[in-house]
PAKOL-228215 format. One record per residue (C-alpha): residue in three letters; x, y, z. Coordinates in steps of 0.05 Angstrom, whole numbers, plus 5000, padded with zeros to 4 digits. Layout:
ALAXYZ;...
This chain:
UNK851869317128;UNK854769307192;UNK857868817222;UNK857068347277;UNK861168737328;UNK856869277326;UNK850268857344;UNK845369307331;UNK846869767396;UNK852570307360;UNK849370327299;UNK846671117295;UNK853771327311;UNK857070867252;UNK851971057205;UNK852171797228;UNK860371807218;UNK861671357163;UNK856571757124;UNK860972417131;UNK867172037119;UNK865071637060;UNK863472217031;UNK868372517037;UNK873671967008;UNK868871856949;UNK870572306906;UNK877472146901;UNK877871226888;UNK881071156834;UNK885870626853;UNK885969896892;UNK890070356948;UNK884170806944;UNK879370266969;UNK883969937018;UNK883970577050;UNK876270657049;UNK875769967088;UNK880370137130;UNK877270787155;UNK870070427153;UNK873469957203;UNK876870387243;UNK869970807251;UNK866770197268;UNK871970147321;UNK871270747345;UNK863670807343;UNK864770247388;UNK869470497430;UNK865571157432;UNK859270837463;UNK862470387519;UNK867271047535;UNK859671487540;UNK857170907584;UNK863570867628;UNK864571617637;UNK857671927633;UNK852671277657;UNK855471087727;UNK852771427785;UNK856371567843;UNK853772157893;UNK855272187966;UNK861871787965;UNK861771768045;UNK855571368036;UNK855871047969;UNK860670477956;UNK859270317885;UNK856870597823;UNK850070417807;UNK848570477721;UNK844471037703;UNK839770647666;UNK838270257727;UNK835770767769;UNK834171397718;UNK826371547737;UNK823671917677;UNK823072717686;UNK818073157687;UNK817473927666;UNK813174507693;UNK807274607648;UNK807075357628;UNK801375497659;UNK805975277721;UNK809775947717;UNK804376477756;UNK805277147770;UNK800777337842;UNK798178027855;UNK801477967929;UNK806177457977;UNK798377358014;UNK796577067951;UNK801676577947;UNK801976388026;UNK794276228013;UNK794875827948;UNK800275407987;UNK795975288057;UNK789775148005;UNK794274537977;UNK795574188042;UNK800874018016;UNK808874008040;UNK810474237974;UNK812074957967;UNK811974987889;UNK803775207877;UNK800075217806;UNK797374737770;UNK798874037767;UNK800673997693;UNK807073707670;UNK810973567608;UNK815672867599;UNK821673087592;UNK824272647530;UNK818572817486;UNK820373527506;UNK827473367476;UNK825573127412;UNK820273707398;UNK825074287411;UNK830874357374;UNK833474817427;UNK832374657495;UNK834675017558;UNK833574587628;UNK833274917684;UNK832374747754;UNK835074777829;UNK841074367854;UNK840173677860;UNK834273587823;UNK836973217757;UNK838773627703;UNK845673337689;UNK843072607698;UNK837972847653;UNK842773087586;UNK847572377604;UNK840371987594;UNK839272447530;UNK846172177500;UNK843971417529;UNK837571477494;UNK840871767432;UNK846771197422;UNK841270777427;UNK837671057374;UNK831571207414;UNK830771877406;UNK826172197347;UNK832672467306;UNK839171997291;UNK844372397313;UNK850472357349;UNK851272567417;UNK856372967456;UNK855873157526;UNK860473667544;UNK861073897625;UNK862774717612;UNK865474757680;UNK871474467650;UNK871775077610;UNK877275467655;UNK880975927602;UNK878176347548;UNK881975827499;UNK877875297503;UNK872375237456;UNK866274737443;UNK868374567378;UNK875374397405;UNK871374017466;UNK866773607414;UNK873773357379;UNK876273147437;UNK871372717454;UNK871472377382;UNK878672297397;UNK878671937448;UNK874671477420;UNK879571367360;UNK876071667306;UNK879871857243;UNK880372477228;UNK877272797285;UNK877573587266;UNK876273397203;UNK869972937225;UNK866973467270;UNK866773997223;UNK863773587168;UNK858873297226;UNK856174047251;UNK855874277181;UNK851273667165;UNK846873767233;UNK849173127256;UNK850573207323;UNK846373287396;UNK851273707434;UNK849673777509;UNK852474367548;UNK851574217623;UNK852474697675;UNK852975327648;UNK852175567721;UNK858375127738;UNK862475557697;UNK869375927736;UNK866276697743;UNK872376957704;UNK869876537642;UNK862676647657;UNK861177187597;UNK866276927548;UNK863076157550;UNK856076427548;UNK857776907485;UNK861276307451;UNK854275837464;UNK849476337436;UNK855476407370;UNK856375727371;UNK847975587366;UNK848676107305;UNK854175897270;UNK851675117281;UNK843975217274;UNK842374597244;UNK844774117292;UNK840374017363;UNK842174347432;UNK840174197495;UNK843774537560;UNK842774627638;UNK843675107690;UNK840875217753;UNK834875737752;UNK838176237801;UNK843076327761;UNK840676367692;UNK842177067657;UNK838076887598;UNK839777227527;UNK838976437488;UNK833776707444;UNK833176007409;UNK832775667463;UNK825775467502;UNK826175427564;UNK824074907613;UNK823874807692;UNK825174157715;UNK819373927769;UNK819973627838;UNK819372847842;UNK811972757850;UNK809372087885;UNK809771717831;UNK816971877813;UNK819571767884;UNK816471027887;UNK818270887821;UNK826471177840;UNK825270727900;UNK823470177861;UNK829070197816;UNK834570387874;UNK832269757910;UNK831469337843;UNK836568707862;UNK835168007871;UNK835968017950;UNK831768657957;UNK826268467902;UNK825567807954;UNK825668218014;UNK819968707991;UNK825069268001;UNK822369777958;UNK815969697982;UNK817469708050;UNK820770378044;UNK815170778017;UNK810470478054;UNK815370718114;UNK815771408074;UNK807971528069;UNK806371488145;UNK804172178169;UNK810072148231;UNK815072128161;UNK811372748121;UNK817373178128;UNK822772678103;UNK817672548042;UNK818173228024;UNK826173118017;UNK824872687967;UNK822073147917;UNK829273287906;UNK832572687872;UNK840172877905;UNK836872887972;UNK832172187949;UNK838771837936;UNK841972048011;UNK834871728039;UNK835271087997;UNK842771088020;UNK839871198099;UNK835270788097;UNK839870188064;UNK843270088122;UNK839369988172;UNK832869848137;UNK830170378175;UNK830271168175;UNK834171508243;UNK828571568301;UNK832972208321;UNK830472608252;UNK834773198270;UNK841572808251;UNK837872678189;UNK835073378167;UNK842773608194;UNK845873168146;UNK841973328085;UNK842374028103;UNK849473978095;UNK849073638039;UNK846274237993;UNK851074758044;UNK858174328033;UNK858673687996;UNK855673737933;UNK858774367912;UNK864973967939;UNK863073437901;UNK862673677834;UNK869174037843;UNK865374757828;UNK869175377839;UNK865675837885;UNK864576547865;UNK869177017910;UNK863077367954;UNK861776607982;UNK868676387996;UNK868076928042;UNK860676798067;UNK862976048091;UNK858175548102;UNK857475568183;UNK856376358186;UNK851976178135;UNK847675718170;UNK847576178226;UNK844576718175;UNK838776228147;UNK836876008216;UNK835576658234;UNK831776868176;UNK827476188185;UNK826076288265;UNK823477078253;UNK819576928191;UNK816376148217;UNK814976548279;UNK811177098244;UNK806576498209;UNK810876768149;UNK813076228097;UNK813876628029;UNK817177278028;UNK819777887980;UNK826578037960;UNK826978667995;UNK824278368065;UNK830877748050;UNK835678298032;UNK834378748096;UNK834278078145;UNK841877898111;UNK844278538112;UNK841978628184;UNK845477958206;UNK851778278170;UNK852078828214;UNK851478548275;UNK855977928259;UNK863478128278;UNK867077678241;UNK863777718177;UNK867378128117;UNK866178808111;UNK865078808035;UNK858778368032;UNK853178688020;UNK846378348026;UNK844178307958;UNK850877957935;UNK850977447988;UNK842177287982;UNK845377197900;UNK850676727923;UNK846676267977;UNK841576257916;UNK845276137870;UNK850475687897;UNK845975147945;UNK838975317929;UNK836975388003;UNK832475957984;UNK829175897918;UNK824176467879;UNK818176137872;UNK814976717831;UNK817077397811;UNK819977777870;UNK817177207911;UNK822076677950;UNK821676128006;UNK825875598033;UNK827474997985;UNK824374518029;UNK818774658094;UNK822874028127;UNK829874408119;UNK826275138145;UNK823274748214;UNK831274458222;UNK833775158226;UNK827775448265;UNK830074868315;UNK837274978311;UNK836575688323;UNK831975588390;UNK837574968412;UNK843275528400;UNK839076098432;UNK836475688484;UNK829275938483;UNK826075268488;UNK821675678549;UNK818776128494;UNK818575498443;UNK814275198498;UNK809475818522;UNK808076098461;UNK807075438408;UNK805774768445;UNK798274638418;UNK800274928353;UNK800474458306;UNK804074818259;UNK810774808304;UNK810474028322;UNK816473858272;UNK820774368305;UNK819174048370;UNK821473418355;UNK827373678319;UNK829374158390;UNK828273508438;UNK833773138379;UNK838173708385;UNK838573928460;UNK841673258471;UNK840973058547;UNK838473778563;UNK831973568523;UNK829173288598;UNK829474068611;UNK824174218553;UNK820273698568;UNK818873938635;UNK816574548613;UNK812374218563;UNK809373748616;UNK808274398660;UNK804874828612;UNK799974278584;UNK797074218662;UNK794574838646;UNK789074588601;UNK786774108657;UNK783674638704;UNK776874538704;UNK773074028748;UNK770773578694;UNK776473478668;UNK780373338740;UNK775772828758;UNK775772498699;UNK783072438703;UNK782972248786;UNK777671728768;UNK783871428711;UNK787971288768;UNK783971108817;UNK783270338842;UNK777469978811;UNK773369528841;UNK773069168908;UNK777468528894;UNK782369018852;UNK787969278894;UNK792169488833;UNK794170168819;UNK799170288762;UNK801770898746;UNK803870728682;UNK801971248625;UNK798770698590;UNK794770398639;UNK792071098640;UNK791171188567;UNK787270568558;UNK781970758606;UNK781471408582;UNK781271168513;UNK776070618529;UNK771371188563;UNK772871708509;UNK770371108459;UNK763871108500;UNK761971718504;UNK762171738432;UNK757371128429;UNK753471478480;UNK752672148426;UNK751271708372;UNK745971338396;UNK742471958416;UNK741672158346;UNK740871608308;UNK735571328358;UNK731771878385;UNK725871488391;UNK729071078446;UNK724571068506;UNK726771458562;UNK726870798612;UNK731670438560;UNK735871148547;UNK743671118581;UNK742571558637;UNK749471988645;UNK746472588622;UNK739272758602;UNK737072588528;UNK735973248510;UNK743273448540;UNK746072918492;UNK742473108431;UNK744273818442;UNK752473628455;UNK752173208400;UNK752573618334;UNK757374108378;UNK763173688395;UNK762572978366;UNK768473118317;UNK771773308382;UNK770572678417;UNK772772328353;UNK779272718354;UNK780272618423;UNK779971838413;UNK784371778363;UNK789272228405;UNK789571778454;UNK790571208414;UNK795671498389;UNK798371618451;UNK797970858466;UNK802670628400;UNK807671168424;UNK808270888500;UNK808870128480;UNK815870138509;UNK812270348580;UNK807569658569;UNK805169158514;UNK799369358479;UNK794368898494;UNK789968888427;UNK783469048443;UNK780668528396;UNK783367888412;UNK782567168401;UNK774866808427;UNK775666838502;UNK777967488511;UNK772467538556;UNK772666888588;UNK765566728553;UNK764066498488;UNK758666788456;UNK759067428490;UNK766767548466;UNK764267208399;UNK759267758396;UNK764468288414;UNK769968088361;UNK764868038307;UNK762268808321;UNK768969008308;UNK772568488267;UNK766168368218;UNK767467638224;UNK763767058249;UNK755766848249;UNK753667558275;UNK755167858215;UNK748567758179;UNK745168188236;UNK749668708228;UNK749668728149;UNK741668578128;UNK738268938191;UNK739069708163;UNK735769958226;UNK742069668257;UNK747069918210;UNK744570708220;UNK749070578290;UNK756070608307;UNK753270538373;UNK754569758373;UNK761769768348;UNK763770318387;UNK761370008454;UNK764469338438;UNK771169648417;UNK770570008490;UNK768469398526;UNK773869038495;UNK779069438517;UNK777169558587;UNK777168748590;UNK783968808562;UNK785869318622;UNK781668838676;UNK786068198641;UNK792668568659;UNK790368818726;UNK787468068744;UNK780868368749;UNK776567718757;UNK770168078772;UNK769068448707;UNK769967828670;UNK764967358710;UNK759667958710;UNK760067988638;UNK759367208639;UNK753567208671;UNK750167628612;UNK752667108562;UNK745066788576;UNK742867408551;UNK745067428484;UNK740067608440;UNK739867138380;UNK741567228307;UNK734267418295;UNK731667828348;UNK729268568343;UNK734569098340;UNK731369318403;UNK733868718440;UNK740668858419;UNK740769578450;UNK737669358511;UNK743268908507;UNK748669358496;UNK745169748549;UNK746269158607;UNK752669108588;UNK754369898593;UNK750469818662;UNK756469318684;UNK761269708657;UNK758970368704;UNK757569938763;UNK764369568763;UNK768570248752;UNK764470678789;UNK760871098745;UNK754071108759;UNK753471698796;UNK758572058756;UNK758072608702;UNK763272578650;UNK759472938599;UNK764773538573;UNK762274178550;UNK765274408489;UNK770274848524;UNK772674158569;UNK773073728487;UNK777874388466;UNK781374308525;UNK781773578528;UNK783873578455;UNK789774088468;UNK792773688542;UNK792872968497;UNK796773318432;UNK801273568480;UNK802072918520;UNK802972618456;UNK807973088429;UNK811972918498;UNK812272178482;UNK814572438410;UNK819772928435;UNK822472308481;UNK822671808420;UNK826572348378;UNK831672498433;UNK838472228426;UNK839472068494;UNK833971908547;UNK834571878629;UNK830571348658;UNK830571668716;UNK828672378698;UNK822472048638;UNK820471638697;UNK819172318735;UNK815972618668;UNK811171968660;UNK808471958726;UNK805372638718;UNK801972478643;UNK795272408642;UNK793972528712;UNK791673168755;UNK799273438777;UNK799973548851;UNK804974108844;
């Protein structure tokens, strides 16, 4: 039995040693001095079996990455978030790169790795293959992987009791050292008798899990000695268990026993449940901290810094970010800079690798300069997978017209060495590669315009793509206080899409002073945005109505446009006008710091009426005695009409409030006598709605006005808000903003320019 010391924790490793070394002092008590001896060897390996496990914890089970932002170790145990491996049906071969580029826009998904979704948990993956070879890019948990391996093993969790050794081959830097010699060490230390003696009887016996890590980290001198000493050491030691790591690029293959297995990106799960355990103390399980963050991760303006944290490495640097000031960096180019630099500099740094002779002369800024080059030519050719031979011929190219770079690299050795050394480009299929991340390709498509200075052809060639919004935001963070000068341009070139005479006088009636007691004119952006939103919102009533009412009598019908006009718009551009809306209320949540957003639905007397504003918050809120109208009279509910004309009503009222419009709110209390009651006919609530849309065109001048858009005006439309929005976007990611020269910008948003 064992005793109390060893509290049930170190027991595999006692019983796994002191059943070698019993056997071998059996054979030979004879004496009292005989058995003294035994006891004193089954103490001393209880001692060390102790000493063995808190030495594994202290050196293998404390994370520390990222010194410069990580103050303290954090316990592996604490924070480990349980792997995952790529199914083999994971691993496709595709006919051509068109192939792949399609599988990848199919997903929708900021995730370059395509297949299928299939995955394999990495422990049980561990204790079915005696043999296991983990491969993966950098940063993505392989050696936190093996250390949780030995953890799971000294706990005695694992399907076989044996005794684990993790061994970092890095360390192996002369063709002297072997594994054997590296396992004794370790039992050494420890203070187990005997060690040589223990180690041998311990392989022989298939006692031990010995874990090789890094066998890409190896010195290139020692490269082929340590791998032929693995593969003899496998043979000569066959009945023990193996499990080793290496990063994929450079894996030579030749371990016949081994399966192998690619480690998988963090998938959604695993980067809440990281989160989770990153942010598991006291003060942050109070705070909601955890839960704040991913929340803050899964908003569509954060998509690209989600994708980071498929990586685990780059995870960590987020959690670290986002620590201290419980926020991520508004200017996101700092932030795609810094963990850019992270895979180009530190962590190689970090982990104390020597570099293979072709990099130390391919450093890591002419480097950069190389990958935002290749990014830039193949983003702007719509190009996001490519073949070996197209990556070879763009870094050889680079090489020859880059002075200062050394005449003996060639472009296959240095693709070998950025591949294999940082991961920035990755083979996602035979003869197939990309960029590691889509977030760390847009960063050096935008540092290569900011260094070029092409921001002109940035702007005239891929404003209304949608594709290229990322990079814009990551230019405007990067061109520092010349990002005015892009902005410009982008205000310039948007104008363009507000030519036709619709659309002008739509935008001259924005800005235009409304009604006769209203002597206000702001020329704040969202001033302008709210009326434009609040129309936009009605015209989509307007095309709703059409269709789901088409019996409406022509005397009743809203009189903009004919009814057939409407009915024959609608099925055309609806989606547009829906798009168009939400645009623009966009637009409003990104200009708060012009003006407060007045919510549209507010408290009873928005209006400065009861019932009517009671009426008006229950359309869209869904709460007070209205509701039973609008949930048990289907006729009704085949409508958005209602909802949409209230949320539109509510926030012009909202705009007359702020402009101290006092008309608009008495004429719409003097329909509060009108109210139809919680009984009456659904037609008595459109006619209704229908006074009420009559006061709204009266008091802002549209009556004789024709707003209608064609479907060329909604395309048009669509493209000048996403670019006004992506100029509020550009400012918010800027590091430094003029008040002076956004005040000039502002002024000319959403208006007709007069230059």
């Amino acid at each position: 039995m064992l005793g109390d010391a060893l509290n049930g924790v170190i027991g595999p490793i006692f019983e796994t040693t002191w059943n070698v070394l019993k056997n071998q002092y059996d054979a030979g008590l004879q004496h009292v001095d005989d058995e003294q001896k035994r006891l004193y060897v089954q103490q001393a390996t209880e001692r060390a079996a102790q000493a063995y496990h808190q030495k594994y914890l202290e050196r293998h089970c404390n994370v520390k990455v990222l010194p410069g932002l990580m103050k303290e170790a954090m316990p592996l145990d604490t924070i480990y978030t349980a792997v995952k491996f790529l199914g083999d049906s994971d691993l496709k071969y595709f006919s051509t790169l068109d192939d792949l580029e399609e599988m990848y826009r199919q997903s929708g998904k900021r995730r370059f790795r395509v297949g299928s979704d299939e995955r394999k948990d990495g422990l049980d993956a561990a204790n079915q293959e005696q043999y296991l070879m983990v491969l993966g890019g950098p940063g993505v948990g392989k050696s936190t992987f093996l250390r949780k391996l030995g953890l799971e093993a000294l706990k005695g969790n694992l399907a076989h009791d044996l005794m684990p050794v993790f061994i970092e081959l890095k360390s192996f830097k002369s063709d002297e050292q072997t594994i054997a010699q590296a396992i004794t060490k370790e039992l050494e230390i420890a203070g187990f008798p005997g060690p040589e003696t223990l180690v041998e009887s311990l392989l022989a016996e298939g006692k031990i899990l010995v874990l090789l890590d890094g066998l890409d980290e190896v010195p290139a001198k020692q490269e082929n000695d340590v791998i032929d000493q693995v593969r003899d050491f496998c043979d000569r030691y066959s009945q023990n268990r193996f499990v080793s790591s290496c990063r994929i690029a450079a894996y030579k293959g030749g371990f016949n026993r081994f399966i192998d297995v690619t480690m998988a990106e963090f998938d959604d799960e695993q980067i809440e449940q990281f989160i989770k355990r990153w942010f598991s103390s006291d003060l942050d399980i109070q705070a909601g901290t955890a839960l704040r963050f991913w929340n803050l991760l899964c908003q569509p303006e954060n998509e690209a810094a989600k994708e980071l944290a498929q990586t685990p490495l780059l995870l960590t640097f987020l959690c670290l970010t986002y620590d201290r000031s419980q926020n991520l960096p508004t200017v996101r180019s700092t932030l795609y800079g810094d963990a850019l630099n992270i895979l180009l500099k530190e962590w190689a740094a970090e982990k104390r690798l020597e570099q293979d002779p072709i990099y130390q002369g391919f450093h890591a800024d002419l480097e950069k300069e190389l990958l935002a080059e290749i990014a830039y030519e193949s983003f702007s050719e719509n190009q996001l997978f490519f073949s070996k031979a197209e990556l070879v011929e763009r870094v050889s190219s680079f090489l020859e017209d880059t002075l200062n770079a050394p005449k003996y690299l060639d472009g296959v050795a240095v693709l070998k060495a950025i591949e294999k050394q940082q991961g920035i480009l990755v083979e996602r299929a035979p003869d197939a590669y990309s960029f590691s991340h889509l977030t760390l390709q847009e960063y050096l498509v935008a540092q290569y315009i900011s260094n070029q200075w092409i921001t002109g052809k940035l702007v005239s060639h891929h404003l209304t793509d949608r594709r290229w919004r990322e990079v814009f935001l990551l230019v405007s963070g990067l061109l520092g206080k010349r990002s005015y000068e892009m902005w410009l341009l982008m205000q310039r070139q948007a104008s363009h899409w507000i030519d036709s005479p619709h659309l002008q006088s739509l935008l001259n009636w924005v800005i235009k002073p409304f009604g006769k007691d209203n002597t206000f004119v702001s020329d704040a952006i969202l001033v302008r945005a709210r009326f434009l939103h609040s129309f936009l919102k009605l015209i989509n009533a307007q095309l709703t109505v059409s269709l789901e009412f088409i019996d409406i009598s022509s005397e009743n019908a809203i009189t903009m446009v004919s009814k057939g006009r409407m009915i024959n718009l609608a099925n055309t551009y609806l989606d547009y006008i829906s798009r168009v809306s939400t645009i623009v209320n966009a637009t409003l949540s990104a200009s708060a710091t012009t003006m407060d957003i007045i919510v549209a639905t507010r408290q009873e007397n928005t209006l400065g009426v009861g019932d009517l504003a009671d009426f008006l918050a229950t359309v869209v809120l869904g709460s007070s005695s209205y509701v039973p109208v609008l949930k048990t009279n289907k006729d009704f509910n085949k409508s958005e009409y209602m909802e949409t004309l209230a949320t539109s009503l509510a926030i012009v009222n909202a705009i007359a409030d702020t402009i101290e419009n006092k008309t608009l709110v008495k004429r719409f209390g003097d329909l509060s006598d009108q109210l139809p009651g919680i009984d009456s006919e659904v037609s008595k609530w459109i006619a209704f709605a229908f006074d009420c849309t009559k006061v709204y065109f009266d008091m802002f001048d549209l009556a004789d006005k024709s707003f209608m858009l064609t479907p060329e005006d909604a395309h048009s439309l669509d493209n000048y808000l996403y670019s006004v929005k992506l100029i509020l976007d550009c400012k918010n990611a800027a590091v430094r903003v003029s008040r002076q020269q956004w005040e000039s910008i502002e002024s000319r948003l959403l208006r007709v320019s007069t230059n």
